[in-house]
N, C-alpha and C positions, 0 to 999 in steps of 0.2 A: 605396462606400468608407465611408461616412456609416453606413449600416446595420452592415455589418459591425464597422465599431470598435465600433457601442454593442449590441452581442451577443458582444462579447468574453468570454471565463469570467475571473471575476476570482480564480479559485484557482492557484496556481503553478504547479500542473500540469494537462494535460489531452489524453488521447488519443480522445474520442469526437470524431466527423465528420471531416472535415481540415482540415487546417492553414493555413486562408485568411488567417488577422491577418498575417503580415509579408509576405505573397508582392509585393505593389504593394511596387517600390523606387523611390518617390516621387523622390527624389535624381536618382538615374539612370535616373530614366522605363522601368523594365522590371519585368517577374515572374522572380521568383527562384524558380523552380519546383523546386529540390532541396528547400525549405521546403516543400512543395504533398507533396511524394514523401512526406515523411518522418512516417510513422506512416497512411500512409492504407492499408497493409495490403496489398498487392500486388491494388487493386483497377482504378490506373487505368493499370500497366504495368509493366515490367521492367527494373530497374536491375543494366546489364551492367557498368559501373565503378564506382571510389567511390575517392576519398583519404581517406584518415584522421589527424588529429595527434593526436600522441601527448602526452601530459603526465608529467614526470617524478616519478619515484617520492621522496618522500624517506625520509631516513635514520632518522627517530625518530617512534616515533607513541605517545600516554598516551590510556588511556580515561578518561573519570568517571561514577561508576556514582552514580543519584539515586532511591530510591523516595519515590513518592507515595501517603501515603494515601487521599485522594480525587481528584475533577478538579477541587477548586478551586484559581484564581490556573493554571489549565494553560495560557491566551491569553499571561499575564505569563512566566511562566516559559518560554516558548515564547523571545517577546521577548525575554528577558534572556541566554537561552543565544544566539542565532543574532545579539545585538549582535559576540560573540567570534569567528563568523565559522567553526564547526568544518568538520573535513573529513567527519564524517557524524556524524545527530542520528534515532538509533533508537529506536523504542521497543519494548515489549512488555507484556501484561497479566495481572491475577493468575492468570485461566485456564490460561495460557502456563507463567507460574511452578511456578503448585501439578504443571503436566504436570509440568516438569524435574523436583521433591523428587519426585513419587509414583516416577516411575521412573527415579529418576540413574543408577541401575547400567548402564542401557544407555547414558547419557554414555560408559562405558568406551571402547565401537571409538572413540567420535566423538572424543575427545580423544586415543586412544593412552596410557591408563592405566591399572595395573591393579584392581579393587575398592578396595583399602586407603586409595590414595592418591585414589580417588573419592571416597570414603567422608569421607573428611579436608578434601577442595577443597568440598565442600556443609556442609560442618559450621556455617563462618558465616552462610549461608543458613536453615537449620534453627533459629541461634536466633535470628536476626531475626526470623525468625516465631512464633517462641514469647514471645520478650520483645513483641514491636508488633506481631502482627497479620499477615496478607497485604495486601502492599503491593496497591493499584489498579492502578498505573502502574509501570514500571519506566525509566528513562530513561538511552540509551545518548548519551554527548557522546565522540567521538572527534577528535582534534589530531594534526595530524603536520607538522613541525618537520625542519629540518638540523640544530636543535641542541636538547640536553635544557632546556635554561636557558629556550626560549621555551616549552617545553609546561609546563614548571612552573609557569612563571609564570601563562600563561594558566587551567589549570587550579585554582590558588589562589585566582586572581581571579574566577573563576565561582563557584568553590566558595561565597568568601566572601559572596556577593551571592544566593545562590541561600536561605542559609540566613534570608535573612527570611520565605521563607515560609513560614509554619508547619505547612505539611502536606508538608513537604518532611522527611523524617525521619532519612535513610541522605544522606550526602553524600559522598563520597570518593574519591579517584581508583584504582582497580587497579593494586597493588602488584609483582603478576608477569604475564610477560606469561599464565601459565596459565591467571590470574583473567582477565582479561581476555578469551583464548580460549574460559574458561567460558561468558560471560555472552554473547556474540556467536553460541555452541552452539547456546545455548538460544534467543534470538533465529534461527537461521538451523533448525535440526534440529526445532524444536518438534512443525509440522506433518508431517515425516515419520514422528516419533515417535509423534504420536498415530494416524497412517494404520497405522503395524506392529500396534498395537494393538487398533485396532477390528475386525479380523478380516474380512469380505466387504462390509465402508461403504469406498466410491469419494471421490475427489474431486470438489464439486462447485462450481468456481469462480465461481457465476452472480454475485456482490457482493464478487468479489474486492479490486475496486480504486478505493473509494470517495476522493473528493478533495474537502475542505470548508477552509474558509481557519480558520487555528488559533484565531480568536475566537471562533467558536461551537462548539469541545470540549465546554465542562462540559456543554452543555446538549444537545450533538447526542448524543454519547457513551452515556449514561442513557438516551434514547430506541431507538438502535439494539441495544444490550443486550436492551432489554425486546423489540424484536420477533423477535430471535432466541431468547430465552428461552422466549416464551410457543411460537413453532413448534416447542421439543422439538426445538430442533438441536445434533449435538454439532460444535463449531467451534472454534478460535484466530484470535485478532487480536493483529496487530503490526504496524509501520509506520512512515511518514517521519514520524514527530509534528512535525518542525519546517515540513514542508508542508501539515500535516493529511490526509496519505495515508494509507490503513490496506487491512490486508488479511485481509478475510475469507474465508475458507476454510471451508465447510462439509465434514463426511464423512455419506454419504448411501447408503441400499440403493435404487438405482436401478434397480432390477427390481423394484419394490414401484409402484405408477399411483398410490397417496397420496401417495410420496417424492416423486415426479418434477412433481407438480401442485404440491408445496412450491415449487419453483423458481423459479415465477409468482405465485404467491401471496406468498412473500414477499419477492420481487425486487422488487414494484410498490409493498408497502407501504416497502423500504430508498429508492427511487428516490423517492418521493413524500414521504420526511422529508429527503434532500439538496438536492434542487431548490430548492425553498424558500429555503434555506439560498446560493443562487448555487453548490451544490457539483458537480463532473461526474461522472458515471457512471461513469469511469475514469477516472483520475490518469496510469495507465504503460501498461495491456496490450490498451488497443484493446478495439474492438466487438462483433466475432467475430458469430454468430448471435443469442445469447441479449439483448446488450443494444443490435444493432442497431433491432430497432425501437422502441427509445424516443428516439432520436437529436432525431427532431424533436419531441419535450417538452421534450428539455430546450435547445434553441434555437429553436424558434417554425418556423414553417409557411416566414417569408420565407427565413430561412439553410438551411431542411432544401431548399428550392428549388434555393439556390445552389448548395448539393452536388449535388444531382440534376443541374443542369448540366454542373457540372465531369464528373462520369461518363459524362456522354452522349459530351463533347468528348472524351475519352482514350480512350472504350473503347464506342463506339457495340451494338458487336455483343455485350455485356453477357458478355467472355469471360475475361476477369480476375478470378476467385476472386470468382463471383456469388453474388449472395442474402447479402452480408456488406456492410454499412453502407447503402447503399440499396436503396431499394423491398420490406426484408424486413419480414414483416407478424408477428406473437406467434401465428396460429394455422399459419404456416408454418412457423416456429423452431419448434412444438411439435411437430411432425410426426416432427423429425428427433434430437430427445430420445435419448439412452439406451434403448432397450428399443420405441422409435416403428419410426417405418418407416426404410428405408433411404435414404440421399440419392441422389435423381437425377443428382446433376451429378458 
């Protein structure tokens, strides 16, 4: 018990290995084993039921749209927003942005608009960046309220507090909800947009779902940039900035043996600036092949142990969606690549 609390991941989220910190219910002397089930990927069995509760929807929701021109004060401002408590704290980057202006027009299907009125919804976009630049950062704060009088409020009170930093430049909250469905587009359509575009480049999610705790931004940030820059990759990031979750997303010709050897090459150099950092390999989408076997670097030899166990006890005869979070090795995951050989199982 001892061991496993002090290899807890101290970032908010995290889905590599399973989910041993709460399973002991100390209280009531037992293991809570739906906690144990939940994100271990259909490795140690098959869940035939489930309850679900539901949370109710409410009635009024306000965005407030914030650009940044660099990441500094990004740890503060992080803090200052999630003191207000939003119902979701998005972000996206200039990459992101510059996609939406170069090609709005095909915003059209996504919003159900036609040219003109496109043309007219990016207009104050357009001169934000002609008057100040391409924002760095883009920062989405959403509130949702029973009543207009508290998202106002809150949204004023952010606002007002947000404007001492001085690289904070755009502060204001989305006027229609159009604006608002803009900016959420662009945030949500980004990477399907730039995939219509690249013509026969794949998705390749190997770094998809980085989780680093929000104080070490300005500095982690600048670094991961630079390693995907220097490999001549075309990509978007965007993500839960108030968790420090981000999602990279490369587009890759994976029928190319230089493309596909990127994957490793620079999966190990991304992996090897989070760790450091106490950050996980994945925040949301699990381990899958590619970043099973780095599971036990980034919790040590005794917890990758632990796991080992738990799979032996649930699933001895190794028939549960094998070769995915233990015992997979980086020259087996390579085997099974895009354009490799076909999978045995």
């Amino acid at each position: 018990q001892q061991l496993i609390a002090e290899h807890r991941p101290k970032v908010s989220k995290n889905s590599t290995g399973y989910q041993i910190w709460d399973v002991l219910d100390t209280v009531k002397n037992k293991l809570d084993l739906p906690k144990l089930f939940v994100g271990s990927q259909g490795t140690l069995g098959i869940i035939t039921q489930i309850k679900l509760g539901l949370v109710p929807v409410k009635k009024r929701h306000g965005l407030l749209i914030g650009f940044m021109r660099n990441f500094d004060n990004l740890p503060e401002i992080v803090h200052t927003v999630l003191k207000y408590k939003p119902d979701s704290f998005e972000s996206f980057d200039n990459y992101t942005f510059r996609l939406a202006l170069k090609y709005f027009s095909t915003f059209g299907e996504i919003l159900s608009v036609n040219y003109l009125k496109l043309a007219f919804a990016f207009l104050p976009e357009f001169f934000e960046v002609l008057l100040h630049g391409m924002p760095r950062l883009i920062l989405l704060v959403e509130f949702e309220e029973n009543e207009e009088r508290l998202i106002e409020d809150e949204i004023k009170n952010l606002a007002e507090e947000l404007k001492k930093f001085s690289n904070m430049y755009i502060i204001r909250r989305a006027t229609t909800e159009a604006e608002a469905e803009k900016y959420w587009a662009i945030r949500r359509e980004s990477f399907n947009l730039l995939r219509h575009k690249a013509g026969n480049l794949r998705a390749a999610p190997f770094i998809d779902d980085l989780c680093v705790v929000p104080e070490v931004l300005p500095e982690f940030l600048p670094k991961l940039y630079a390693i995907l820059d220097e490999a001549k990759l075309l990509y978007t990031v965007a993500g839960h900035v108030g968790d420090g979750n981000f999602h990279i997303i490369p587009l890759m010709d994976l029928t190319r043996e230089e493309e596909r050897k990127k994957i490793y090459e620079v999966g190990e150099k991304v992996f090897d600036l989070a760790l450091p950092y106490g950050g996980s390999l994945s925040g949301e989408h699990n381990d899958g092949l590619i970043r099973s076997p780095y599971i036990e670097k980034q919790f040590g030899p005794e917890i990758y142990k632990i796991f080992a166990e738990i799979k032996n006890i649930f699933d001895p005869q190794n028939i549960f969606n094998p070769h995915k979070k233990i015992g997979v090795t980086r020259e087996y995951a390579e085997k099974y690549l895009i354009g490799g050989e076909k999978n045995d199982s």
